[in-house]
N, C-alpha and C positions, 0 to 999 in steps of 0.2 A: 504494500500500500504506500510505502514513506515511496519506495522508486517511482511509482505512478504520478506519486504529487511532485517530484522532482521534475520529471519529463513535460507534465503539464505546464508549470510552473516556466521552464525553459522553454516550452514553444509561446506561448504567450510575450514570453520575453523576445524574444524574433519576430511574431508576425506585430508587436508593438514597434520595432525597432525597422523593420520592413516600410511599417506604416508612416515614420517618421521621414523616413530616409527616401520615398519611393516617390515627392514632390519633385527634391534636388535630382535623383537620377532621370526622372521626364523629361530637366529641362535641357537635357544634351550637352549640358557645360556651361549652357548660356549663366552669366552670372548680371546682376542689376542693380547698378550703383546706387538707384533710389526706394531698395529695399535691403539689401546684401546686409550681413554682421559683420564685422572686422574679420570674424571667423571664415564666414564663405568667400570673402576679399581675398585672403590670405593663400585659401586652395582654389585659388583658379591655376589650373592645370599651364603647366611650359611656363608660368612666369613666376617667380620669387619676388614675390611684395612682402615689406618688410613689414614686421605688426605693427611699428609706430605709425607707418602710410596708410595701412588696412584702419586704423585708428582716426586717422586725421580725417581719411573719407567721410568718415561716416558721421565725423565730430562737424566738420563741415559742412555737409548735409543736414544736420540739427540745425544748425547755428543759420543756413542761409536755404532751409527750405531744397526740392529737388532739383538734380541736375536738369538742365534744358537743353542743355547741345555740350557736345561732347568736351568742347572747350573748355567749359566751367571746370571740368577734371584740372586742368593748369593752372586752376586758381587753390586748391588744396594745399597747403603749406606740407612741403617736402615734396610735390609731383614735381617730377625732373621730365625733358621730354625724352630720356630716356625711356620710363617707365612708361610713359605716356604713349610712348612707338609700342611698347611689348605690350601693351594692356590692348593697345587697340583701338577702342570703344566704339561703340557704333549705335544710332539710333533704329529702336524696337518698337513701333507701338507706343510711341511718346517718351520712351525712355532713353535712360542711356546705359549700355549695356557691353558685357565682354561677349561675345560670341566668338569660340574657336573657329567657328568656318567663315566669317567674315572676310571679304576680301582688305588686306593692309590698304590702309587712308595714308593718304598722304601728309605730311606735318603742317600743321598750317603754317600758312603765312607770315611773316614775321615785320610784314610793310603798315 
């Protein structure tokens, strides 16, 4: 009986963990700087964002409301355009967003 309630107990804990998790695996990698945690910032796949920038994102986005064009990412205290090349961003549906399959933007302009 104790192993039954064990087994129980552990799938419950999976198809909860399944349940949590199976949002972010939908969205294909796509990640959305005007909902994202420092946490989901942090694991976007192929780029290394540091926790303080995953941070500042988001602290940013408190402080001034959501992004509106992907620009406004350059205005984040510590967004280098290096990061800014590797991150991508690209607008979604009024957002702005990492999409891995997105084709690379070009750096804006600097005129």
């Amino acid at each position: 009986m104790k192993k039954l309630y064990k087994y129980t107990l552990a799938l419950f804990f999976l198809l909860f963990m399944f349940s949590v998790a199976a949002p972010v695996l939908a969205k294909d990698g796509i990640v959305n700087f005007n909902t994202a945690t420092a946490e989901e910032i942090m694991a976007i796949e192929y780029v290394d964002i540091p926790e303080e920038l995953a941070k500042a994102i988001v602290e940013y986005r408190k402080a001034n409301g959501p992004f509106k064009r992907v620009e406004d990412l350059l205005k984040v205290p510590g967004m280098t355009q290096d990061f800014f090349e590797e991150i991508n961003p690209v607008m979604k549906d009024g957002d702005v967003v990492y999409d891995p399959d997105a084709e690379p933007m070009l750096a804006p302009s600097k005129c």
